[in-house]
C-alpha positions in Angstrom: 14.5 17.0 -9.0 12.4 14.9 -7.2 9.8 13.9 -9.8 12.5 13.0 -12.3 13.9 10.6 -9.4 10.5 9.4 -8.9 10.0 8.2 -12.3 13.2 6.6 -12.3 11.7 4.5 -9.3 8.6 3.7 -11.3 11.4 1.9 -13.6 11.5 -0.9 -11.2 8.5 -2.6 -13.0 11.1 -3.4 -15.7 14.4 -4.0 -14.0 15.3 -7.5 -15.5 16.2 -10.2 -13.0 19.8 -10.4 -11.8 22.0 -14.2 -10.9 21.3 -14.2 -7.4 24.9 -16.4 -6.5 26.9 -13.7 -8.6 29.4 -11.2 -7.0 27.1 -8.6 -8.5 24.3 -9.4 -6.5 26.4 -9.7 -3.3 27.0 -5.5 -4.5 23.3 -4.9 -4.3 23.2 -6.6 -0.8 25.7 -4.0 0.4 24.1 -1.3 -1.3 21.1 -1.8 0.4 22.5 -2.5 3.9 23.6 1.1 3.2 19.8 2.2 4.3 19.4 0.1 7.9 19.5 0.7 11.2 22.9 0.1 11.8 23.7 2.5 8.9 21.3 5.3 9.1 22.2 6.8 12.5 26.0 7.8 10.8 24.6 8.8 7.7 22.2 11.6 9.7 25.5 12.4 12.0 27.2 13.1 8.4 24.5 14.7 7.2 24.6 17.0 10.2 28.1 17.5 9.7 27.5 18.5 6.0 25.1 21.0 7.2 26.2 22.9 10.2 29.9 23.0 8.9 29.1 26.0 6.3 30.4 28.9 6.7 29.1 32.3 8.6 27.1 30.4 11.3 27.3 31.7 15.0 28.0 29.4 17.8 24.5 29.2 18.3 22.7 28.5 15.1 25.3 26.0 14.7 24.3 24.7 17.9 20.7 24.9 16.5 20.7 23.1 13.6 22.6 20.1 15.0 20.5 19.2 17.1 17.3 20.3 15.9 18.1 18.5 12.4 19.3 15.1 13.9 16.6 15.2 16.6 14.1 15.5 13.6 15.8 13.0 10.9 16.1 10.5 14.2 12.1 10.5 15.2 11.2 10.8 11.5 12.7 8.1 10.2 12.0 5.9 13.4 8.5 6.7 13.5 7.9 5.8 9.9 9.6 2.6 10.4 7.6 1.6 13.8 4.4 3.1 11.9 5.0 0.6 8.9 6.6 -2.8 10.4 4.1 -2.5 13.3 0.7 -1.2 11.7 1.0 -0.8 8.4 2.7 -4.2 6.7 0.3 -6.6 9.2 -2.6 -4.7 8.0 -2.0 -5.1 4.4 -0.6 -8.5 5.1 1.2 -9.1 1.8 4.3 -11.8 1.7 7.8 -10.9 0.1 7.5 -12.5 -3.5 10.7 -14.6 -2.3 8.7 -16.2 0.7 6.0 -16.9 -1.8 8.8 -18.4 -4.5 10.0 -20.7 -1.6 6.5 -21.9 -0.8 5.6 -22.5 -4.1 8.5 -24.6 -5.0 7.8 -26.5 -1.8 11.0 -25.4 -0.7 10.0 -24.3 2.9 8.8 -28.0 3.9 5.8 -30.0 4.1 4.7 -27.9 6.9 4.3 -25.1 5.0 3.0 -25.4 2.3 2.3 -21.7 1.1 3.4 -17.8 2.3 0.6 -18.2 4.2 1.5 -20.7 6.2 5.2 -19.6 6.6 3.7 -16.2 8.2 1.3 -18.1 10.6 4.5 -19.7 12.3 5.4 -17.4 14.9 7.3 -13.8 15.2 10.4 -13.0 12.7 13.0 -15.1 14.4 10.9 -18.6 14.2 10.9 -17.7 10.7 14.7 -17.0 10.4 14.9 -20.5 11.7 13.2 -21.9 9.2 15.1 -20.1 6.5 18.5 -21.2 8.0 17.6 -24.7 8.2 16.3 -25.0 4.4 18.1 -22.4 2.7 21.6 -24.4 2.4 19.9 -27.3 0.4 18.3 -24.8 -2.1 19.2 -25.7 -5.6 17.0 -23.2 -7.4 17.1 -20.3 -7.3 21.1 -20.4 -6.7 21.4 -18.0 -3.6 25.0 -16.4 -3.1 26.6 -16.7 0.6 25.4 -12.7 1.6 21.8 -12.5 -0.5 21.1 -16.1 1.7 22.0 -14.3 4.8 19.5 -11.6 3.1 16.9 -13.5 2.7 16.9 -15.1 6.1 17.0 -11.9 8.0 14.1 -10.3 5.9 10.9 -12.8 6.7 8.1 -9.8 7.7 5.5 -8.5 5.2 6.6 -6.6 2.2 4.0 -3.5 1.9 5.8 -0.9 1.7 9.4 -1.4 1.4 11.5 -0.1 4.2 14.0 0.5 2.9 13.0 2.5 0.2 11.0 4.9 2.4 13.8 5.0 5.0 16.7 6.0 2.2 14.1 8.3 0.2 13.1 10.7 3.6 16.6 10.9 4.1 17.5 12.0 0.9 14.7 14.4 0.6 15.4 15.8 3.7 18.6 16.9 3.3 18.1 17.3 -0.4 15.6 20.2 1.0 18.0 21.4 3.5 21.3 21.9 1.1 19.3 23.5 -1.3 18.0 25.7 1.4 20.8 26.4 3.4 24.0 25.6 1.2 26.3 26.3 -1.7 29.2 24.4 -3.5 30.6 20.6 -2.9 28.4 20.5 0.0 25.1 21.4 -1.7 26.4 18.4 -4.6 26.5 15.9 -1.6 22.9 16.6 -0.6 21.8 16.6 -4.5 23.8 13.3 -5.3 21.6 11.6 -2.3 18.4 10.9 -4.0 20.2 8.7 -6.9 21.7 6.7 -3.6 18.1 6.6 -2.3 16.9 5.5 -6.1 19.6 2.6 -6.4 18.4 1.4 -2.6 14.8 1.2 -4.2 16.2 -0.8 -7.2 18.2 -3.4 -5.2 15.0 -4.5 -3.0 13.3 -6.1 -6.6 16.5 -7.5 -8.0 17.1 -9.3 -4.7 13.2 -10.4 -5.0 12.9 -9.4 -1.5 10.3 -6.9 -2.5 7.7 -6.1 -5.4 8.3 -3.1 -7.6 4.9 -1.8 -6.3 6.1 -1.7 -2.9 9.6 0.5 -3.1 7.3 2.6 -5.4 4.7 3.5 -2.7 8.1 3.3 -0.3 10.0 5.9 -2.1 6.9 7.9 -2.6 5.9 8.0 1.5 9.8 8.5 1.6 9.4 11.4 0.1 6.7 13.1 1.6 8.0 12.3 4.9 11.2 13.8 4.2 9.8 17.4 3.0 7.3 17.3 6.0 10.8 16.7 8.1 12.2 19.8 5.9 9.4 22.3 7.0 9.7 21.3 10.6 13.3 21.4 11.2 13.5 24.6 9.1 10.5 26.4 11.2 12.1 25.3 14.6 15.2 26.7 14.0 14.1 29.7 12.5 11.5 30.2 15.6 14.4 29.8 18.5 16.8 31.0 16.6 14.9 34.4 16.2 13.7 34.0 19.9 17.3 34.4 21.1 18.6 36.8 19.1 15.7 38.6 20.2 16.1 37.6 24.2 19.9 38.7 23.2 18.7 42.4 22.0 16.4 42.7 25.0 19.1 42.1 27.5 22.0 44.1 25.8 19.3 47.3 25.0 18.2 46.9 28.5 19.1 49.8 30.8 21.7 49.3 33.5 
């Protein structure tokens, strides 16, 4: 499933340009708020949920798998995230094709008269300064009231997207997991949650907060993240599961 998902995602090199101040586009603002920080930590807890709630489990693989899978999806998707806002975006050094839009109209300022220049000005909140004091008099392109707010809050590099490696690890990891582990409505929910991840790679270009080149390398970390995540968390709780049961047998067969 995951290569037909992953040419879906190379479709972003076509996606035709949407009306940025149309209620449409204020949609694909809160799709992909879907795949932040404030929104990922309930998505793993559901995902949890999803698995662990199957039938047939003892107390204790239940247990188990809680907190082995959310202890996992929690470091994975945080180290990827430090790894690439912190390492790899300054190294490659590459500016969001809206910054460079901006700069090239000249709507950033005499000050700054190229991306360059707008990345030279200090950490992410000088920039989110800047952005709120010039934004309101743009003209062109016309920015609806929650894809302005957008654009202000995302001023680092663009390479990779974020969000698209953050929604695709997820989804691949439990993808893996419910088709591992689970049957019936619950195994669909896992299944259905790489076309979320695929719609979250799709809204970074049409908000032209990111290049199609960069959710496709996103979505494609994303997913080899997320099956590394899989063989982990299934090996750990296989291992201590096994090495109760086994403690269990050794204390019940031992003589009294």
């Amino acid at each position: 499933m995951l290569i037909p998902i992953y040419v879906l995602v190379l479709m972003s090199f076509v996606l035709p340009e949407i009306a940025l101040d149309s209620s449409f586009a204020e949609l694909v603002v809160r799709l992909t708020d879907s795949s932040t920080w404030q929104q990922l930590p309930l998505l793993c807890a559901a995902g949890v949920i999803v698995l662990v709630s199957r039938p047939g489990l003892s107390a204790r693989r239940r247990a188990v798998e809680g907190v082995v899978v959310f202890v996992a999806m929690g470091l994975g998707l945080a180290g990827v995230a430090q790894f690439n806002e912190h390492v790899l975006k300054p190294a490659v050094h590459a500016p969001r094709p809206n910054i460079v839009t901006l700069a090239d109209a000249g709507a950033l300022g005499p000050e700054v008269p190229d991306a360059d220049a707008f990345y030279e000005l200090g950490d992410k909140d000088v920039r989110r300064e800047l952005l709120r004091e010039q934004l309101p008099e743009l003209d062109e392109p016309a920015l609806a009231p929650l894809v302005r707010e957008h654009w202000i809050e995302e001023t680092g590099y663009t390479f990779p997207s974020g969000h698209a490696t953050a929604s695709m690890t997820f989804a691949t990891m439990m993808l893996a997991l419910g088709l591992c582990w689970l049957g019936g409505w619950r195994q669909r929910i896992t299944t259905a949650l790489p076309v979320w991840a695929l719609c979250v790679a799709y809204s970074r270009p049409l908000l032209r907060v990111h290049r199609p080149l960069d959710v496709s390398v996103g979505a494609l970390v994303g997913m080899g993240l997320g099956l590394l995540c899989f063989v982990v968390i299934r090996w750990l709780v296989e291992r201590i599961t096994d090495e109760g049961a086994r403690a269990t047998e050794s204390v019940t067969g031992a003589p009294s």
